[in-house]
Backbone as a printed PyTorch tensor [residue, N CA C, xyz], in Angstrom:
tensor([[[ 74.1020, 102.5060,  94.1650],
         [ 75.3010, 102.6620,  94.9570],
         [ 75.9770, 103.9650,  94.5600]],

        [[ 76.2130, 104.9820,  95.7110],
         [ 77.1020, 106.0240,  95.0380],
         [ 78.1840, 106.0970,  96.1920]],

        [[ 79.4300, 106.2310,  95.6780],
         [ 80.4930, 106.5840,  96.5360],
         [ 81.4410, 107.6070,  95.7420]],

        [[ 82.3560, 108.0220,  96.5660],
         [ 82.8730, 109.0650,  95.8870],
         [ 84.4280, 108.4300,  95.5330]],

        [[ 84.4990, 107.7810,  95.4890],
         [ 86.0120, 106.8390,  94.4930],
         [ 85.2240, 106.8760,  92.9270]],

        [[ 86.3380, 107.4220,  92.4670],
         [ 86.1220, 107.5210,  90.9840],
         [ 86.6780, 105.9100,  90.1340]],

        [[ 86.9640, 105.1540,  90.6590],
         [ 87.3220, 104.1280,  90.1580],
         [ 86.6470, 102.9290,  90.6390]],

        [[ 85.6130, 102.5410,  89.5580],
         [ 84.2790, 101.5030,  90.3480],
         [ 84.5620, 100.5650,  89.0240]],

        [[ 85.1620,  99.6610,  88.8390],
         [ 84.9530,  98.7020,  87.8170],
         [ 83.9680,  97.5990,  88.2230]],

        [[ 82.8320,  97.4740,  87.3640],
         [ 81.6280,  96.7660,  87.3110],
         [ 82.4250,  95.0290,  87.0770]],

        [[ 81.7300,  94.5750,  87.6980],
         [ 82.4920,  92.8140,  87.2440],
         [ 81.2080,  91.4820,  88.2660]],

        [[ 81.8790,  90.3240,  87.6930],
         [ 81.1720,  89.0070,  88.2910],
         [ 81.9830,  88.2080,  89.1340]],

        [[ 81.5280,  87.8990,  90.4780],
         [ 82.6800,  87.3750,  91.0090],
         [ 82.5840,  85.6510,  90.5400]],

        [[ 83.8320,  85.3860,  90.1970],
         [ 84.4160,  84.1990,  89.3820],
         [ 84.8260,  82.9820,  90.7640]],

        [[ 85.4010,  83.4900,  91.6400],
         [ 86.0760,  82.5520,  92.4740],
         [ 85.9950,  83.0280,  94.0880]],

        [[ 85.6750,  82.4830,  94.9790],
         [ 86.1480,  83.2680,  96.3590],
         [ 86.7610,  81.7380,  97.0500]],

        [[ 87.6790,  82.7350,  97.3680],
         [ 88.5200,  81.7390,  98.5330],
         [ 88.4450,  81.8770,  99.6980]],

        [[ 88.1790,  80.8870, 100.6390],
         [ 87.9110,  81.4210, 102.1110],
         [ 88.9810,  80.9190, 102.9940]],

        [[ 88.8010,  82.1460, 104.1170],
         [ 90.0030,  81.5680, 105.1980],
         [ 89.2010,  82.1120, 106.3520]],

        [[ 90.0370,  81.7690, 107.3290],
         [ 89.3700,  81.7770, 108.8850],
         [ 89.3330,  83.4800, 109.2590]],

        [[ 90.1840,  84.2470, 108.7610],
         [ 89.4260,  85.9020, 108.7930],
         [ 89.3280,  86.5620, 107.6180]],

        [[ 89.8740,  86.4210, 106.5390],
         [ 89.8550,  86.8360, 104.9340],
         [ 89.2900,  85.9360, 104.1130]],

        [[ 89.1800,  86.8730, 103.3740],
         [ 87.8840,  86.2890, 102.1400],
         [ 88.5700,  86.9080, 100.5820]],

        [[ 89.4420,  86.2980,  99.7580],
         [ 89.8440,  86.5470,  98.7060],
         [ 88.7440,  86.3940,  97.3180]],

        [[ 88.6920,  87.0970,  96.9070],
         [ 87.2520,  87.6530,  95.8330],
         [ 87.7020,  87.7130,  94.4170]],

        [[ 87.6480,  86.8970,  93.9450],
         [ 88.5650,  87.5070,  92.3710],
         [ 87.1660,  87.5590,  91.0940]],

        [[ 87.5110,  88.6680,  90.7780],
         [ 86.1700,  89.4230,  90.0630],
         [ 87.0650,  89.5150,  88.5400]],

        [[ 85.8880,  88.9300,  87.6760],
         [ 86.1670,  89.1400,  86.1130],
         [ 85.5280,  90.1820,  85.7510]],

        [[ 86.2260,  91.2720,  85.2510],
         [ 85.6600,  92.6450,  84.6870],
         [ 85.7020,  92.4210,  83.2660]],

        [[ 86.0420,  91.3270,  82.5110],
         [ 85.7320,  90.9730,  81.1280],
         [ 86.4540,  89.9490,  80.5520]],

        [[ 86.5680,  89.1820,  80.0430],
         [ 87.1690,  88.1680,  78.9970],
         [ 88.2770,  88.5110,  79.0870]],

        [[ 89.0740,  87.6060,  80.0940],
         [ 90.4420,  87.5360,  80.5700],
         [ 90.8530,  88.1490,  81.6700]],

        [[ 90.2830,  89.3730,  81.7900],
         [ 90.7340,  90.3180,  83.1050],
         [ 89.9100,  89.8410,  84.0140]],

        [[ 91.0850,  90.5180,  85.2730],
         [ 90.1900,  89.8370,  86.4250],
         [ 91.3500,  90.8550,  87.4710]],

        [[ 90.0480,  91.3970,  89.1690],
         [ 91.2630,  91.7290,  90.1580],
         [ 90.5480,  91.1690,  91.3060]],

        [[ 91.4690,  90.9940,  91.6930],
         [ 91.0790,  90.5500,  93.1570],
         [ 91.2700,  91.3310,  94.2920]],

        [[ 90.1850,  90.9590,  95.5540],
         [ 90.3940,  92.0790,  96.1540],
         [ 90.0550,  90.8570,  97.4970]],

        [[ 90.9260,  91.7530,  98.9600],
         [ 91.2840,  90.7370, 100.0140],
         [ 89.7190,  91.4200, 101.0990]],

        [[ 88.8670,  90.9700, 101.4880],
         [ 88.1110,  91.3530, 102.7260],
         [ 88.0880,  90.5680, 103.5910]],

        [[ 87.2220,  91.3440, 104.7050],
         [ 87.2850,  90.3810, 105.9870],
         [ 86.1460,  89.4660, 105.5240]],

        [[ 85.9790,  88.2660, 106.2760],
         [ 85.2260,  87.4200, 106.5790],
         [ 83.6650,  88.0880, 106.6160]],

        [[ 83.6630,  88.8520, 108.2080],
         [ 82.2180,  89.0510, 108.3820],
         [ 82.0880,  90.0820, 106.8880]],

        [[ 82.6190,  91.2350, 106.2350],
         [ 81.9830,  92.0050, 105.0920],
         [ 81.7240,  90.9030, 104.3030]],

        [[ 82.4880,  89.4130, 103.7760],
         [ 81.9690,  88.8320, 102.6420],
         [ 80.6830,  88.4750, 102.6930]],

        [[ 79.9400,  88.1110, 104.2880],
         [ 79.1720,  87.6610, 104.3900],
         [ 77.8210,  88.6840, 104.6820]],

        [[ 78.2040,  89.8430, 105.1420],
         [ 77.5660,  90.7520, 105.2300],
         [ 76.5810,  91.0080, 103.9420]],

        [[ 77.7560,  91.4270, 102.6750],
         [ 77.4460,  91.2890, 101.8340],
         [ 76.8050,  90.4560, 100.4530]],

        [[ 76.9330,  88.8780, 101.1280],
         [ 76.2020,  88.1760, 100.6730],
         [ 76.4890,  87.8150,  99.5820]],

        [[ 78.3100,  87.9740,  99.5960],
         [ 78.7230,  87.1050,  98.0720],
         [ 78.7370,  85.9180,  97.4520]],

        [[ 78.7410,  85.5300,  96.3180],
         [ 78.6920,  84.1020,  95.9320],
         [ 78.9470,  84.6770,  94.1420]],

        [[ 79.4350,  83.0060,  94.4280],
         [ 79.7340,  83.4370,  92.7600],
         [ 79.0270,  83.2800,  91.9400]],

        [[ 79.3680,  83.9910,  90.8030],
         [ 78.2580,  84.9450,  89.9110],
         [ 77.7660,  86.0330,  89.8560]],

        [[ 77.8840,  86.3140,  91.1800],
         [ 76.7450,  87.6950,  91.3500],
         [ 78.0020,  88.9080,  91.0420]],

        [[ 76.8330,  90.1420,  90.3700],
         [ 77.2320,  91.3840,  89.7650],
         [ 77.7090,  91.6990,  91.0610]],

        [[ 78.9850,  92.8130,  91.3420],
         [ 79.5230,  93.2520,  92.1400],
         [ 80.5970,  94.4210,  91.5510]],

        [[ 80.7700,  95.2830,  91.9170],
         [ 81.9770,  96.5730,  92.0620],
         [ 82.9560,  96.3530,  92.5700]],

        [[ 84.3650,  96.4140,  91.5860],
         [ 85.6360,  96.7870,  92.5980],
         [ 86.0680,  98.2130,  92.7060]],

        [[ 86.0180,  98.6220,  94.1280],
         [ 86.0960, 100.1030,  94.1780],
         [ 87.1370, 100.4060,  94.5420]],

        [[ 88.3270, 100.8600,  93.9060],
         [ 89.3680, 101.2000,  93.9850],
         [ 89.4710, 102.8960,  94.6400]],

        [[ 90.3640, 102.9870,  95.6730],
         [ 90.0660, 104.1730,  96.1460],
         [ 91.9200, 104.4900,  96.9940]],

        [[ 92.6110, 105.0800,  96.1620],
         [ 94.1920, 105.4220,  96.4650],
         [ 94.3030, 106.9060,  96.5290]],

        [[ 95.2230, 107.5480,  96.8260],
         [ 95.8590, 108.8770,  96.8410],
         [ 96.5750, 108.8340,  95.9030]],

        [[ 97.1670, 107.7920,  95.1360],
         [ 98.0770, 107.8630,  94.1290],
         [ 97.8350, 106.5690,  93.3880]],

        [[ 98.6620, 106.8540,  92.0590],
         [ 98.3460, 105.4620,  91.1300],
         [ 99.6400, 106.0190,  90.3330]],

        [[100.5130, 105.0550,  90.2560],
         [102.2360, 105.3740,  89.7130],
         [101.5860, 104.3050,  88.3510]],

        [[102.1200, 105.1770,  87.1580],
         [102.6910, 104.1990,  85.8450],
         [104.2610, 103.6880,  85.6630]],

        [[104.2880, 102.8710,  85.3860],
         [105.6390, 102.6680,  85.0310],
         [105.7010, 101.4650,  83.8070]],

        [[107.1570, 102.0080,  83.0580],
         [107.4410, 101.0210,  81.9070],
         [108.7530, 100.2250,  82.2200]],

        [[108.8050,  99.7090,  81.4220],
         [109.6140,  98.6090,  81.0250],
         [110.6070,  99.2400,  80.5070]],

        [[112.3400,  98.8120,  80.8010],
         [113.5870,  99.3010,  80.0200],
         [113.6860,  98.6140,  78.9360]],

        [[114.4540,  99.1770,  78.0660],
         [114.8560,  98.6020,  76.9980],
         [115.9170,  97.8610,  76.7580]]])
């Protein structure tokens, strides 16, 4: 797989939730972490998810803000 988003976190999908046009995907990228990501229906199936299987979350923004906490 090559795409040009620099942000590809490798993970297992843990859980999918289904609905009548979205498909909620929540992927463990390691012992405790986990993101979830919302697709349509036909891509979940396109793609042929199920849980367990190795999969990429490909994060792909124009921006990414940090922010802290006040004191």
């Amino acid at each position: 797989m090559k795409v040009s988003a620099r942000n590809q976190l490798k993970g297992i999908i843990k859980k999918i939730n289904k609905g009548d046009v979205n498909v909620e995907v929540i992927i463990e990228l390691g012992p405790g972490v986990e993101i979830t990501s919302v697709i349509t229906a036909s891509s979940a199936e396109k793609l042929e998810l199920d849980i367990g299987k190795q999969v990429y979350a490909v994060v792909k923004a124009s921006h990414v803000m940090v922010g802290v906490d006040h004191d």
